[in-house]
N, C-alpha and C positions, 0 to 999 in steps of 0.2 A: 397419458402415460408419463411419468415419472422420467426423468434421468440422471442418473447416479451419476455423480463424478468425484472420485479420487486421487489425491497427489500423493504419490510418491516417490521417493528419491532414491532411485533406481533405473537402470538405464532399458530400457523399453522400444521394441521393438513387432512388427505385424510377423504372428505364428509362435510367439515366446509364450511359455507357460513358465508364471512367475507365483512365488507364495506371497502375499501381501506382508508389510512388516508390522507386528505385533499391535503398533495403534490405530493401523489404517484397518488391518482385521477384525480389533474389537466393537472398529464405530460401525464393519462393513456389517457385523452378526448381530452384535446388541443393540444397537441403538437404531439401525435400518431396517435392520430383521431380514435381510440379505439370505437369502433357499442357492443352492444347486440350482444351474440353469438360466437363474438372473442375471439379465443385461448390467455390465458396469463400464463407465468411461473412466482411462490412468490416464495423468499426465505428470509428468515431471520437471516442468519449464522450458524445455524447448521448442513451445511454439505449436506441439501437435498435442492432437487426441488420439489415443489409443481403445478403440473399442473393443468389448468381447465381454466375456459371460463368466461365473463363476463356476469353474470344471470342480471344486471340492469346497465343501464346506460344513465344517464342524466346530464344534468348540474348544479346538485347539487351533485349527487352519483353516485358511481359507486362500486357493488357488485362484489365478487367474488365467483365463486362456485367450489373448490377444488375437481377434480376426480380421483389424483392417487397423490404418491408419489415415489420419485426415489432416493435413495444415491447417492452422486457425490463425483466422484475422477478424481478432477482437480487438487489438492495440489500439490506445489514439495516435495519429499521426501529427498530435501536438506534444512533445515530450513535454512533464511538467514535474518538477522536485518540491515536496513541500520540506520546509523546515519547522517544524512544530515545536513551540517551549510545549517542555512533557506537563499535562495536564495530571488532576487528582483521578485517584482511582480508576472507575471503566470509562470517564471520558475518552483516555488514550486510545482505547480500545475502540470506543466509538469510531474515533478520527481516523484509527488508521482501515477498519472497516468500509467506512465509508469513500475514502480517498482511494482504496483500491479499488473498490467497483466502480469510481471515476472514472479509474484507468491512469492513475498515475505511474510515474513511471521509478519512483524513488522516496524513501520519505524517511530524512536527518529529523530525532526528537532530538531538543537542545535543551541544557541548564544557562537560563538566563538570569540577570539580577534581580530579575523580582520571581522568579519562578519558586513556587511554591511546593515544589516536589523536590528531594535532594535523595539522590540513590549514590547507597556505597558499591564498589565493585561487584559484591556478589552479588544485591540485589540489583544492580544497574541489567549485568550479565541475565537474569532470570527474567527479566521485562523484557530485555530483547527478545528474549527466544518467545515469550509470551507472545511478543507480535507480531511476530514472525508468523504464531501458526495462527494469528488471526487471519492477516495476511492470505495466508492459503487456504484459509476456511472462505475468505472472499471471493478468492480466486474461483475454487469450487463452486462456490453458487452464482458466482454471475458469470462462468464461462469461459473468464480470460485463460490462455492457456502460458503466459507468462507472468513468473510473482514476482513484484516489485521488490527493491530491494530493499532495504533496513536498516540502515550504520547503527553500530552501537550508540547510546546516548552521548552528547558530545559537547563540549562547552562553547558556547556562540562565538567569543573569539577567534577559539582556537577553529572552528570550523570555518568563520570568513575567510581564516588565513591562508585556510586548502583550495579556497576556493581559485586562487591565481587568476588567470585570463580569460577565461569559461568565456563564450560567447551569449547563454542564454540572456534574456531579459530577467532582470533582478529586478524583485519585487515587495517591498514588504509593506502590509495593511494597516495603517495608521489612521484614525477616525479625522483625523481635521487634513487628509490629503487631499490635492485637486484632483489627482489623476481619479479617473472612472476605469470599468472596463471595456466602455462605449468608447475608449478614448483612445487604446490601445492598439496596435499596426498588427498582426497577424504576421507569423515568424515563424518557420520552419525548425527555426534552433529549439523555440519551446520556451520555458521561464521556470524561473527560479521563485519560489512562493514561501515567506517567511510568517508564520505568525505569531507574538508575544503570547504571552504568559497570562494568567486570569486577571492578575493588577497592567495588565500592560507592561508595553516595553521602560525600562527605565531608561536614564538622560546616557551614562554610559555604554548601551544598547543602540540607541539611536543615533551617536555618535558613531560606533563599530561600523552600524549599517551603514549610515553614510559616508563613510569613509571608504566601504565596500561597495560604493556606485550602487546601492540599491534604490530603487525610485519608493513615494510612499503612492500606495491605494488606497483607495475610499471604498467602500461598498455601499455608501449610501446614507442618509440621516439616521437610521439605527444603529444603537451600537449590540454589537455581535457576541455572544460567550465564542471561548476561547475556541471552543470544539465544534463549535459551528462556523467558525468564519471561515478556519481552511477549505471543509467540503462544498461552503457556497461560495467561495472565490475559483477553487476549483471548476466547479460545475459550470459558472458563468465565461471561464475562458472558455471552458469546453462547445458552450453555446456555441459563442462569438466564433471561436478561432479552429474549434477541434472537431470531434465528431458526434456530437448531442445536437 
């Protein structure tokens, strides 16, 4: 059996009869084929499931009637932030797809010097939001009941320079580093995960970082495309440190 789950940003509660908002409704009718009577899980980020059944449904509405609620603990208990130089086309997409079913807990896309993507305002603004509902389109299917967050795209400098005294372990994947991730101490605080751009980081990039106390990672004698190295760097702390 099947189970629906839907985000919405609306505040949710066990015995609420809510209407779903116009594009949670048309994915719940058309695309799911969603009848009267059908089981559906809400969540809206705070941690819980909201179960219950669809009290109305037509082609205009579609209600929900909320019958219980549940605490979810799908989190990793390693927090981990990637900072991704934003990739061409659906790779972004990929990345941030896959980095939230990780279970990450954050994820800065940056314009680096050699980064091959350059967005003006308006379309910087429209990719955001674009990942955002990737984002919770991941959330949705793998469970998690909190979405990660998403800074607008952001320029590497000026993004080390927010960084101030953070505690995490800072990270970023460099093909001729020593550090492993066999290598690495297991930290409550979590890490900070940086990865360049499809040409790599350039020499003012790596200077930035280093300047920003970030250690360099290896993943190994292969070298990585862009949009694979955050989810297996990812994945492999998770091994090591988190909860895979």
């Amino acid at each position: 059996m099947r189970r629906i789950r839907l985000h919405v940003d609306l505040p949710l509660a066990k015995g609420a009869t809510l209407d779903l908002p116009m594009a949670a409704a048309e994915h719940a009718i058309r695309v799911l084929r969603l009848r009267e009577g059908d089981a559906v899980t809400l969540f809206n980020g705070d941690g819980h499931d909201y179960q219950g059944h669809l009290d109305t449904c037509n082609r205009t509405r579609a209600r929900v009637f909320l019958e219980s609620v549940a605490a979810v603990d799908r989190e990793s208990q390693l927090p981990l932030v990637l900072a991704q130089a934003i990739a061409r086309g659906e790779k972004m997409d990929w990345v941030v797809q896959k980095a939230t079913e990780l279970g990450v807990m954050g994820i800065v896309p940056l314009n680096s010097e050699r980064s091959e993507v350059r967005l003006d305002a308006r379309r910087a603004d429209k990719r955001h939001k674009h990942w955002q509902a990737v984002a919770i389109s991941a959330c949705e299917q793998s469970g998690r009941a909190c979405v990660p967050w998403i800074d607008p795209p952001r320029n590497l400098a000026d993004w080390l320079d927010s960084l101030g005294e953070m505690s995490q372990l800072r990270l970023a994947l460099l093909p001729d580093a020593q550090m492993r991730v066999r290598d690495l101490s297991p930290s409550t605080s979590g890490a900070i995960l940086a990865i360049g751009p499809e040409g790599g980081w350039g020499d003012r990039d790596l200077a930035a970082l280093h300047a920003a106390k970030f250690t360099g990672l290896n993943l190994g004698p292969r070298v990585l495309r862009t949009e694979t190295a955050g989810p297996a760097a990812l994945a492999a702390l998770q091994a090591l440190h988190g909860d895979l």
